[in-house]
Every structure is written in C-alpha cells, then in structure tokens.
N, C-alpha and C positions, 0 to 999 in steps of 0.2 A: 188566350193562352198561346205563347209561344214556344219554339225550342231553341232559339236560342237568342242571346241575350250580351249586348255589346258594353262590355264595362270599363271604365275608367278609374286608370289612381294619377292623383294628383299628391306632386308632391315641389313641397315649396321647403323656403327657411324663413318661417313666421320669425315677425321681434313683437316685441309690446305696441309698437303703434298699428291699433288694427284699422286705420283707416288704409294704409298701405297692403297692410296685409289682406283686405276686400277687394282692393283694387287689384292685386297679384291674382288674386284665386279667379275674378270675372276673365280675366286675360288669358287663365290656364283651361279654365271649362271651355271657354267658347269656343278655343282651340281643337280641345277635346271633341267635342262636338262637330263644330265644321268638316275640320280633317278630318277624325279619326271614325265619326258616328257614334259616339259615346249614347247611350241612352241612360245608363245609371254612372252615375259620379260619385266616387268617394274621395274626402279630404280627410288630411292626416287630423289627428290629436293635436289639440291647441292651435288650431288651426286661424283663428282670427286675435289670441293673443296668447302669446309665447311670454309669459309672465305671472308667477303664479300669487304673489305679491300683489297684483294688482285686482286677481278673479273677481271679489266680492266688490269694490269698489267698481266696475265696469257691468257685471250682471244689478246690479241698484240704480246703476245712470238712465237716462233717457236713452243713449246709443245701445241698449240691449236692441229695444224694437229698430232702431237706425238696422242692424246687421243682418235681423232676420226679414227686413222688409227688403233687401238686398238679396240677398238668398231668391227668397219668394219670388221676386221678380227677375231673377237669371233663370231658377227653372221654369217658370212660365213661359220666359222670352223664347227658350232653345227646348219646352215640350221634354226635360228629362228629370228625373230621380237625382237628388242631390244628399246625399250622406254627409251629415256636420261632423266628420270626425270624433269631435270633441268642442263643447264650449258650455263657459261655467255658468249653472242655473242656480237660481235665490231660491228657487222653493220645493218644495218636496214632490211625490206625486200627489199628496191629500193634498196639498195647496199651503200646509204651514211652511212655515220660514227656516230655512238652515239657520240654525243656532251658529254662536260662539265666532263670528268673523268669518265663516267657511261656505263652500258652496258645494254642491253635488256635481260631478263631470259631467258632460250629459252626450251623448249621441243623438242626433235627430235626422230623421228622415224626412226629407220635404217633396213632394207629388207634383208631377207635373204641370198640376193646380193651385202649385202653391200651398196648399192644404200641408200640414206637420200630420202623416201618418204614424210617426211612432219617433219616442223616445227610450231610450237603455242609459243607465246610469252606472256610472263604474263600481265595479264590485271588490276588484284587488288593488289595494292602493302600495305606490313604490316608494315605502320604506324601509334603505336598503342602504349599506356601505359599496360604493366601487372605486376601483382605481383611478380617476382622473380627478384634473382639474376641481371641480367640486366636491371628490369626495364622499360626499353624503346626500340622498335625499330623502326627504319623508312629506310625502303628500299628504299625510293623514292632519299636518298643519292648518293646510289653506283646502283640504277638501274632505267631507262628508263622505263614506260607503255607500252605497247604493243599497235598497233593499236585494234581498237573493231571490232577484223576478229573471225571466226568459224571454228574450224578444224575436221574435220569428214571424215576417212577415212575407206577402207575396210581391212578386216585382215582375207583370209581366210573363207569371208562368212559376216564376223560379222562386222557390221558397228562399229566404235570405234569413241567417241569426249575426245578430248584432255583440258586437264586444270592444274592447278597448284596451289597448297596448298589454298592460303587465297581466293582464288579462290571460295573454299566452303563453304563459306558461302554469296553467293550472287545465288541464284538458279535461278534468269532469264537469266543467262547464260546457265545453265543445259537444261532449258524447250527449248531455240533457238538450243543446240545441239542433241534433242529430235526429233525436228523440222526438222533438217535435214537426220533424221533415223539413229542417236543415239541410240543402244543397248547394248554396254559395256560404260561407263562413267570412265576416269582414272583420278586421281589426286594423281600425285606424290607430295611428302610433305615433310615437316620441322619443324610440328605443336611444340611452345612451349610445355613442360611438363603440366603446369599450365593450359593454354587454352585446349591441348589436352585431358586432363584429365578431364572437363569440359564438353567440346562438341563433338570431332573428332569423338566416335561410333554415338552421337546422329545425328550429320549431314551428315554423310556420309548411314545413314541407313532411313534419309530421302527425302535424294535427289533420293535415290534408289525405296524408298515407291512413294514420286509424280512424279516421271515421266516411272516409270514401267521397270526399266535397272539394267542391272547390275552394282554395281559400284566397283570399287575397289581404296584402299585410301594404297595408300604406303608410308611409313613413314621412318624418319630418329629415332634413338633411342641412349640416353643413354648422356653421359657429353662429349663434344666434344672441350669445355675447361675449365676456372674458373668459368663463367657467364654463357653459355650456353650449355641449354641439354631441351633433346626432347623426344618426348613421345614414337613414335614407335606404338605398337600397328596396324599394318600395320591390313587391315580385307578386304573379300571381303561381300559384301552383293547381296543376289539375288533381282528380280526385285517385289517380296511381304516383301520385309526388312529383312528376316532372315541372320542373320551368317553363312555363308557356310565357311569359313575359318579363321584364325586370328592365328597372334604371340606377343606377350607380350610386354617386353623392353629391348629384348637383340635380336644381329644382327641376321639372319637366314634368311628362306625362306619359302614359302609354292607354293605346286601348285594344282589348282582348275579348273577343265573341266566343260568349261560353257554349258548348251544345248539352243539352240534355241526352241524347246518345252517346256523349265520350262517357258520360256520368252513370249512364244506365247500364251500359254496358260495363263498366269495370265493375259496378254493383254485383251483376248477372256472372260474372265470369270468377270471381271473386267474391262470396257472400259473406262475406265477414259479419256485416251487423246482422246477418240473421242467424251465424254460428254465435253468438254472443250467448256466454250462463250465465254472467252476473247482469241485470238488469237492475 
C-alpha cells in the first residue's frame, strides 16, 4: 500500500483503423511513463476504434486477441496499470453471445502482469438529439447495456470505480461506487464537442466536489471524420473540485501523483459522506 499514486490520461483522436490507433497509444504510454512516471494509464472511450459500425465485426475477428496481446505486453514492458477505456466485447459476463449485431462496451483493466484484473460494462447508453454535424446518436443500435454491476478495485493502495463517458451524468452511480471505498473515480470518454463544451469540466468537477474523490475524465479529441469530433479537454480534478491537471483539444498526455492525504483530509475537514440521511 501506497500513498500515493502517479496517474496518467491519454488522450488521442482514434479513426476506425485500429492498427494506427495501437500504434498511437504504445507511443503515448511510454511517453507517459518515461517522462512523466505514470504507473496507472487510462485511455479514452473507443480508444482502438472510433467506429461503431464496425464493433461487432472487429470484437469476432482474430485482431480482438492481436489488441489485447498488445496491451498485455506494453504493461508488462513499462510494469503499469493500463485502463482500456473502452473496447467492444462479443460476449456477456456468463459467457453467452451479445445478441442481434451488438456488442457490450467494455472497460478493462490490465496489471502489470498482463493479467485482465477487472472489466465494467457500460450502463448508460447515448441516445440523444445534439446540435452538430451528426445530429443524432443512439448507441443502443450497435451496443448492448451492461448489467447494473459496480466495479471497484485496488490499484496500489487506491481504491479506483470504473465508468464510462455518458455515464457522467447520472451520479447515483458515482455515490454507489463511493459506497464501496471509491477514491479515484475514472471515466474514460468520447464526449461530443457540443455537449463537451457545455458540461464535461462542469460534471466532472462535480462529481469530484459530492462525493470527495478524485476523479479523472479522459477524453477522445479533435475530427475523427465528417460528422464527428469531440471535445478532449481530458482534466483530472481533486476531491475539493480544483483542476490539478488538463489538456486542450489536441492529442497528448498529462501525468498527475494523487496523495491519499489531500483526500483524507478534505474527508476529515469536510465530512459530507458521513453527514449523509439518505443512504
């Protein structure tokens, strides 16, 4: 157990060829790492293919295991924690098959050993009217709901809860992975420009303010084709809402050593989740 804990956001602008987009993200980690000492890495949503048209045809190919033996062997290489964002899985937790052309989003956690410590499956899907370019989207097309499971694991010391983009804006999720000793909150992301621009610092620097964590919001950035582009603006916030790090809307990285004493203490000084009546 540690106190504290050197975390990385990566943030690119994925397209559908995820052989490119493998090779961007090996380039952004190791950076991560060398420079920066990153020991846990999170990548954005859609992070190996920015194409949803394509999910269930690529999660059935032979190139699923090509991606995640790619993975497996960068965190072994560089010894860190590697968060998949997001990437589309075929099959369920029991092991049956997503029905009807669709896949389940999936988050994955990969260990310094390569080992897959924990998958989260997305729970809120974004189907939704906005004002750009595209107009409309509805994931519920090309993606399956996740069961209403809670993923909360250790990293290091630090209890982590796992989530995913539209995800944030529903915080009785956030408060249940609170509940289970939630002290870094991650959501990897894909936030429209439009929306992003709108809400992504404000929600993310409030989910951080009521429930006292750290959170960090990792984003995809930039025109990814004719219709769609996204905000980026990746930031982490501490667990009293400030900005401790952020990058713009071009791809890059930042990395940010959380302490367990900034977190304890605003606990201690501020005990909100222990004034809480409704449980």
């Amino acid at each position: 157990m540690t106190n504290r804990l050197s975390v990385a956001a990566i943030q690119l602008t994925s397209t559908k060829d995820w052989r490119s987009n493998v090779k961007e993200v090996k380039r952004l980690v190791t950076s991560a790492v060398l420079d920066g000492g990153a020991r846990l890495v999170v990548l954005p949503e859609n992070v190996f293919l920015f194409d949803g048209k394509s999910m269930r045809r690529l999660a059935e190919s032979e190139y699923q295991a090509t991606i995640f033996a790619e993975v497996k062997a960068l965190a072994i290489l560089h010894s860190v924690y590697i968060v998949i964002g997001s990437h589309p899985s075929l099959l369920r937790f029991d092991g049956s098959v997503v029905p009807n052309e669709r896949v389940r989003q999936s988050c994955w956690v990969v260990g310094p050993d390569g080992a897959v410590l924990e998958r989260y499956d997305k729970i809120h899907l974004f189907d939704v009217a906005v004002d750009d370019k595209a107009a409309s989207y509805k994931e519920s097309d090309v993606i399956e709901a996740g069961e209403l499971s809670l993923k909360v694991l250790d990293i290091d010391g630090f209890k982590v809860g796992l989530s995913i983009c539209y995800d944030l804006r529903f915080p009785e999720l956030y408060r249940q992975l609170v509940s289970l000793g939630a002290e870094i909150l991650l959501v990897p992301s894909a936030f429209t420009y439009v929306t992003g621009k709108a809400h992504w610092r404000t929600l993310l620097s409030a989910r951080a303010i009521e429930n006292q964590c750290y959170v960090l919001g990792v984003g995809q950035c930039g025109w990814h084709n004719s219709t769609r582009q996204t905000y980026g603006n990746s930031a982490l916030y501490s667990p009293f809402g400030e900005c401790l790090a952020d990058l713009q809307g071009e791809p890059g990285f930042f990395v940010f050593e959380v302490e367990k004493q900034r977190l304890n203490g605003c606990r201690k000084k501020m005990p909100c989740l222990v004034h809480r009546r409704f449980r």
